[in-house]
C-alpha positions as CSV (number, residue, x, y, z in Angstrom):
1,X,165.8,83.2,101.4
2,X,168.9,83.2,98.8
3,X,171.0,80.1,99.0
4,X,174.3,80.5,100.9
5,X,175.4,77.3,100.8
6,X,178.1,77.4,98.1
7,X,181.7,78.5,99.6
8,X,182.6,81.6,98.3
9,X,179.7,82.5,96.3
10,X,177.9,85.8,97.3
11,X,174.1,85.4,97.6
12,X,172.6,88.2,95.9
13,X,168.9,89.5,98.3
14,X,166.5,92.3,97.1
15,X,165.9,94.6,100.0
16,X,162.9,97.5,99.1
17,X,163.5,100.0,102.2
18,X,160.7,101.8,103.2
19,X,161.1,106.0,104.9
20,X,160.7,104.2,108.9
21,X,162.3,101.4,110.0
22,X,163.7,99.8,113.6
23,X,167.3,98.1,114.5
24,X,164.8,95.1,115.9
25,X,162.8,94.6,112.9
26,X,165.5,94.8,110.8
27,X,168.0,92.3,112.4
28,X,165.0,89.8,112.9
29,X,164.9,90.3,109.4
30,X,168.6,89.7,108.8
31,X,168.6,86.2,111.2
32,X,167.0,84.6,108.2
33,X,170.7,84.3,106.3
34,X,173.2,83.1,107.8
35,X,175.5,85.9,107.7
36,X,178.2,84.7,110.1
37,X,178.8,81.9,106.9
38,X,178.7,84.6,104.3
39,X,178.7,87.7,102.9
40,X,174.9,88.9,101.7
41,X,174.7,90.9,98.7
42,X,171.9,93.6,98.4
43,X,170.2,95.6,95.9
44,X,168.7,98.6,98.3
45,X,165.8,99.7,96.2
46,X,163.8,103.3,97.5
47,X,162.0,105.6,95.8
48,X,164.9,107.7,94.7
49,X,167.9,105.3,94.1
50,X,169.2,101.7,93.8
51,X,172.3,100.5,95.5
52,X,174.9,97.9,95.8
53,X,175.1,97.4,99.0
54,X,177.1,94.2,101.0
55,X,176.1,92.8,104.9
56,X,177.9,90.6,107.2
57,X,178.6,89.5,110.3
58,X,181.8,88.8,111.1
59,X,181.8,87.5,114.1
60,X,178.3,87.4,116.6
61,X,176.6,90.7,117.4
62,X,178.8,92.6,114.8
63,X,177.1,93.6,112.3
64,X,178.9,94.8,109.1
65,X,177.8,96.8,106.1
66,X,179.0,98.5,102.8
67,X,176.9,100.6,100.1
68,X,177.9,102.3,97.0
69,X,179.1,103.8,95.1
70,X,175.5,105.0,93.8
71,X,174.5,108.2,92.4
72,X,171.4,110.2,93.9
73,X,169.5,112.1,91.9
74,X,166.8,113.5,94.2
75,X,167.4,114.2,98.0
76,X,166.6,110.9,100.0
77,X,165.1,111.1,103.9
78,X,164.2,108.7,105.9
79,X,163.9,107.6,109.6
80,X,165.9,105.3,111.9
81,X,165.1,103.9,115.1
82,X,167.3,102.0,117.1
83,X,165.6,100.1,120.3
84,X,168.4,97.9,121.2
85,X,171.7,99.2,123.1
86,X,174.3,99.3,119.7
87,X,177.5,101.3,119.6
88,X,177.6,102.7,115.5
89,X,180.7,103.2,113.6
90,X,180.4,104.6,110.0
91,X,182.9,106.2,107.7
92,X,181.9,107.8,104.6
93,X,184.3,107.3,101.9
94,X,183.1,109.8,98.9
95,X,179.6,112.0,99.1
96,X,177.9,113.7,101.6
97,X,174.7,112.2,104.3
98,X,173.1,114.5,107.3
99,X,171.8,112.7,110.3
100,X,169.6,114.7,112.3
101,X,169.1,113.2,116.1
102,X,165.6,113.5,117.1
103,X,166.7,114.3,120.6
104,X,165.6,116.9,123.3
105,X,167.0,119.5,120.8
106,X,167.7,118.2,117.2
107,X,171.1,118.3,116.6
108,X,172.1,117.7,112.6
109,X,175.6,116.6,111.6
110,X,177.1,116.8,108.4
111,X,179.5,114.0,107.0
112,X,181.6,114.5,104.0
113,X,184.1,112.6,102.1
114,X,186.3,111.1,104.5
115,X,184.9,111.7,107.8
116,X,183.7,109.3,110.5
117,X,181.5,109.1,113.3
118,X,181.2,106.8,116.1
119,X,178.1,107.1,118.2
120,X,176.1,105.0,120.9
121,X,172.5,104.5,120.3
122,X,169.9,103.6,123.1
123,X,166.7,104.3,122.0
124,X,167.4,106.5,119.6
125,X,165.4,107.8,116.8
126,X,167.5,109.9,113.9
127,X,166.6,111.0,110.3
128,X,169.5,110.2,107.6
129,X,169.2,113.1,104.8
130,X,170.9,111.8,101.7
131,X,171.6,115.1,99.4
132,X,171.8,115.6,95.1
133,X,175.3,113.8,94.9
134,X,177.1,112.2,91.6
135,X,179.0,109.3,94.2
136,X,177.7,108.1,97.6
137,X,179.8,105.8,99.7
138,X,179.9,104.5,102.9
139,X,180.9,101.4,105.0
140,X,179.6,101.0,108.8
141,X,179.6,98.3,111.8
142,X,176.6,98.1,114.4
143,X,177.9,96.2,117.6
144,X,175.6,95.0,119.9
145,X,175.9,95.7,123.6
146,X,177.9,92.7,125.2
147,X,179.1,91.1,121.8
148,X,182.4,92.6,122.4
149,X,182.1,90.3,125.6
150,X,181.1,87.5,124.3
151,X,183.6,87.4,121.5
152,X,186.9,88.9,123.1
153,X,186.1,89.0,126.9
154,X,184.8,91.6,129.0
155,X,188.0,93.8,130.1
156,X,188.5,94.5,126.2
157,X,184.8,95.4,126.3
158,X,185.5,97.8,129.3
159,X,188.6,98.8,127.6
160,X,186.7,100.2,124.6
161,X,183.8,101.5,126.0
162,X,186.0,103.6,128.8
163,X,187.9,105.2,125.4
164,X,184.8,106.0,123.4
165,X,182.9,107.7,126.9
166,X,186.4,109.8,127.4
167,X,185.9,110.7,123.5
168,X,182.6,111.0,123.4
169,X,181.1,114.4,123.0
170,X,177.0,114.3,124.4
171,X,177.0,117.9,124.9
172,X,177.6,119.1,121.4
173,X,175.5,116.1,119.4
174,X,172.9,115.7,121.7
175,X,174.2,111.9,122.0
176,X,177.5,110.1,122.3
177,X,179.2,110.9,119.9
178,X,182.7,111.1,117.9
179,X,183.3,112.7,114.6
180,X,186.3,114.1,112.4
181,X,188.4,113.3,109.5
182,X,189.3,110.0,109.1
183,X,192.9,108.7,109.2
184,X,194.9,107.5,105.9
185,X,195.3,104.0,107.6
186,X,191.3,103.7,108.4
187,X,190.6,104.9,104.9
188,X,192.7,102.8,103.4
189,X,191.0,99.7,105.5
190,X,187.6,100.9,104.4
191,X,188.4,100.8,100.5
192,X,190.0,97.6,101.3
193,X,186.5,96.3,102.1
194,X,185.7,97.6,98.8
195,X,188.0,95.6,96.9
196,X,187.2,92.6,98.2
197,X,183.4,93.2,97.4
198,X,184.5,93.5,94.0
199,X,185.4,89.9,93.1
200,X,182.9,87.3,92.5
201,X,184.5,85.1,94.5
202,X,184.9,86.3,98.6
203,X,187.1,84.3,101.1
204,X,185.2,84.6,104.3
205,X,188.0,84.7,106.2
206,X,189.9,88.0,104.2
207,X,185.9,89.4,104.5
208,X,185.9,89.0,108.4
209,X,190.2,90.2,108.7
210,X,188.9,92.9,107.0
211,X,186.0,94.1,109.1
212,X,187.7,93.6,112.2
213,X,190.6,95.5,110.9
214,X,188.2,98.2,110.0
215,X,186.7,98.0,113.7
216,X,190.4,98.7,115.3
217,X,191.4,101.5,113.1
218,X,188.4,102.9,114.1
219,X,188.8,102.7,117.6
220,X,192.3,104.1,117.4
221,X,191.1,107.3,115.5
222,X,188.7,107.5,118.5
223,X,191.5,107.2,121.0
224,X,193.5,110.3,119.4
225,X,193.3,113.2,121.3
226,X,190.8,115.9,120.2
227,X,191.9,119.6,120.1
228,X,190.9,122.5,121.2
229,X,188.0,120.9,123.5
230,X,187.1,124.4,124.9
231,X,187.2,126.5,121.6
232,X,183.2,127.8,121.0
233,X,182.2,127.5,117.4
234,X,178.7,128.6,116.5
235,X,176.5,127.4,113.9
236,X,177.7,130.2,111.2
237,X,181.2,129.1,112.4
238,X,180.3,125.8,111.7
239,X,179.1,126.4,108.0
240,X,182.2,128.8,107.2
241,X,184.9,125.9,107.9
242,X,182.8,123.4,106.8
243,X,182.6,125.3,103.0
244,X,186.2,125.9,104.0
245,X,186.9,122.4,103.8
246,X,185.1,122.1,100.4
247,X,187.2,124.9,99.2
248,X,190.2,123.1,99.8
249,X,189.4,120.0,98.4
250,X,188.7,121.7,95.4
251,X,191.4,123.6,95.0
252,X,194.3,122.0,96.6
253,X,196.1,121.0,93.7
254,X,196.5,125.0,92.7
255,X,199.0,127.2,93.7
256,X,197.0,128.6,96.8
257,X,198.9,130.5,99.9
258,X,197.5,129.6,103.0
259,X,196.3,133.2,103.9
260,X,194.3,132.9,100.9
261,X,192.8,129.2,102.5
262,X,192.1,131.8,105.7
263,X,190.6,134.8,104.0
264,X,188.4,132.3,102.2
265,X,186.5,131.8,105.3
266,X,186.2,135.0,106.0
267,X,188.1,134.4,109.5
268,X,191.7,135.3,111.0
269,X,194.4,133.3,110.8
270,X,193.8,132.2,114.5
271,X,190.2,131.6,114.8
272,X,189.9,129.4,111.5
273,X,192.6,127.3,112.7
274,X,191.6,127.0,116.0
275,X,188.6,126.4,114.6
276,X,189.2,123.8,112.0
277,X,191.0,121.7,114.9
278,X,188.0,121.5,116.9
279,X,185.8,120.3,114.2
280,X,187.8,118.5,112.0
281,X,190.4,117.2,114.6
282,X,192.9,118.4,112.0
283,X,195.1,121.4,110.6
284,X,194.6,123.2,107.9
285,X,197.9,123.0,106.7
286,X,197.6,119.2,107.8
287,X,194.2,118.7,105.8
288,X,196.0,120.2,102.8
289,X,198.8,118.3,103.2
290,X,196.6,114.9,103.5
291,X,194.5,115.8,100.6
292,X,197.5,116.1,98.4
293,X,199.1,112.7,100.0
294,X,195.6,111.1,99.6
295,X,195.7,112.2,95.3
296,X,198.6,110.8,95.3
297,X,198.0,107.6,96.6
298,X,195.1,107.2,94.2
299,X,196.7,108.1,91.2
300,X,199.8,105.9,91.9
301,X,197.3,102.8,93.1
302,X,195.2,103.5,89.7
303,X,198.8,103.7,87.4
304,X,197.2,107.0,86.1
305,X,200.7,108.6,87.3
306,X,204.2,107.6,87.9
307,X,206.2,109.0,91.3
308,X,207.9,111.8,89.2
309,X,204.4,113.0,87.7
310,X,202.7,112.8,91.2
311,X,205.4,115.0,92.4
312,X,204.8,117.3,89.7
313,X,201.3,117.6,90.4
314,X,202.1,118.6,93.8
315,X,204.5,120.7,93.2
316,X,207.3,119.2,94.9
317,X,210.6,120.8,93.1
318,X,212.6,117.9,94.9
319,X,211.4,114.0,94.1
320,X,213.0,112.8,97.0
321,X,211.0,115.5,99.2
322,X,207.8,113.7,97.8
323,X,209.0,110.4,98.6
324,X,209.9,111.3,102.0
325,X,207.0,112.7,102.8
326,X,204.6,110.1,101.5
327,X,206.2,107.1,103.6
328,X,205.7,109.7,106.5
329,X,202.3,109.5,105.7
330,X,201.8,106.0,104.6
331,X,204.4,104.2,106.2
332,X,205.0,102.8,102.1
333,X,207.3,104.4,99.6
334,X,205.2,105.8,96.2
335,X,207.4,102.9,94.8
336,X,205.7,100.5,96.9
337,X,202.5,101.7,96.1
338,X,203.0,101.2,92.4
339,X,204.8,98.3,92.4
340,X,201.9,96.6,94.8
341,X,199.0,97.5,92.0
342,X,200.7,95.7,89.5
């Protein structure tokens, strides 16, 4: 067992994951460091990749984790059992992971850059598919049944679990389930996570602010109200809007009509934004929008651009149109943004 002793210091663990495993066997595992006292560092070892990967507990029954970025150069499966009641949140910050439900009828859901899902897990057996990718990122939180209780009292237990149940959709993932594109303030709390997993030297308490922080932006992108509930979309639907997406984030820095977004899809106007809404909980117009917000943000947070050359790049004609338009999204000025990397 690695020493976790020393304040601040992250105790580094070797964890060699095998294609099966159980939530059981793998938290009895995990009571043998003391992870409500600190952050655990892992190196995940498989037979296709290695990853940095951090766990945690931030407060009891919550269990906290973060992996990546890692390259995968081989297509990863393997097979997940969870025997204990657990609600799952996970939001995948750059790549792309499958999980296929082993349910009645299999139902396989595709993540991308960006999106969440939040699902509840009773005895539930699912295979995570882990695709070719150049950057795989991801950070999640397992919750036990009752630790919400135990650590915040029951009616906020009640509270959440009456939100997620009116979110939930069981008919279309074969369990409870949640998914979409994930909001700039819960992406913004995930890569927080990230940053603070980069210094050597961890406050506990910034680790834990962190992961509950994460935990209640999740919630409130659950509690936003989904569209188009009674829009049908089939499976080829599905895989149009889904390479839709891709095509707009690759291209959504070019000078593309919106029309040309639509014929893309091969769809009308109508049915590929009804469409989009339904699966994406989002806009076209408002994906494009956020993916250009979301560069933005990036390149102003790296210094790789001042608030005139991200305008530029987005082809704003008026600066203060960009400005106005980011705080709108971020609630910060570009300005701010800069200024706060310094």
């Amino acid at each position: 067992m690695p020493d976790t002793s020393q304040h601040g210091k992250i105790p580094q663990y070797n964890c060699i994951t095998d294609n099966s495993r159980c939530m059981s066997s793998y938290m009895d595992e995990m009571q043998n460091f003391r992870l409500l006292e600190s952050p655990l560092s892992m190196r995940v070892c498989n037979t296709v990749f290695e990853a940095e990967a951090l766990i945690f507990e931030p407060v009891s029954g919550f269990y906290f984790g973060a992996c990546g970025p890692v390259q995968i150069v081989k297509c990863y499966e393997c097979e997940f059992t969870c025997d204990i009641p657990m609600i799952m949140l996970f939001l995948l910050l750059d790549g792309e992971y499958h999980v296929e439900f082993q349910v009645d009828n299999p139902y396989l859901i595709t993540l991308k850059k960006n999106n969440f899902i939040i699902s509840e897990w009773n005895n539930t057996t699912a295979k995570s598919i882990f695709p070719i990718q150049n950057s795989y990122c991801h950070v999640a939180l397992s919750i036990k049944f009752g630790a919400i209780t135990n650590n915040f009292g029951k009616s906020v237990e009640n509270n959440i679990i009456k939100l997620l149940h009116t979110s939930f959709n069981k008919k279309s993932y074969g369990i409870p389930a949640i998914t979409g594109l994930a909001s700039p303030a819960l992406i913004s709390s995930g890569k927080r996570i990230f940053n603070i997993f980069k210094d050597s030297i961890i406050d506990n308490m910034e680790m834990r602010g962190a992961a509950l922080d994460f935990l209640s932006k999740l919630i409130q992108q659950a509690s936003q109200p989904v569209y188009n509930k009674y829009v049908i979309l089939h499976d080829y639907d599905i895989h149009k809007l889904t390479n839709l997406k891709q095509f707009i984030e690759n291209n959504y820095l070019k000078h593309i009509s919106l029309s040309e977004y639509y014929s893309s899809a091969e769809m009308s106007e109508s049915k590929a934004n009804n469409g989009f809404k339904k699966l994406f909980n989002m806009t076209i117009s408002k994906y494009i929008h956020t993916c250009k917000m979301q560069y933005a943000h990036e390149m102003l947070s790296a210094k790789k651009l001042n608030v005139s050359e991200c305008a530029f790049a987005l082809e704003y004609t008026n600066i203060g149109h960009f400005i106005a338009a980011f705080r709108r999204h971020y609630g910060l000025t570009p300005g701010e943004i800069l200024r706060s990397s310094s």
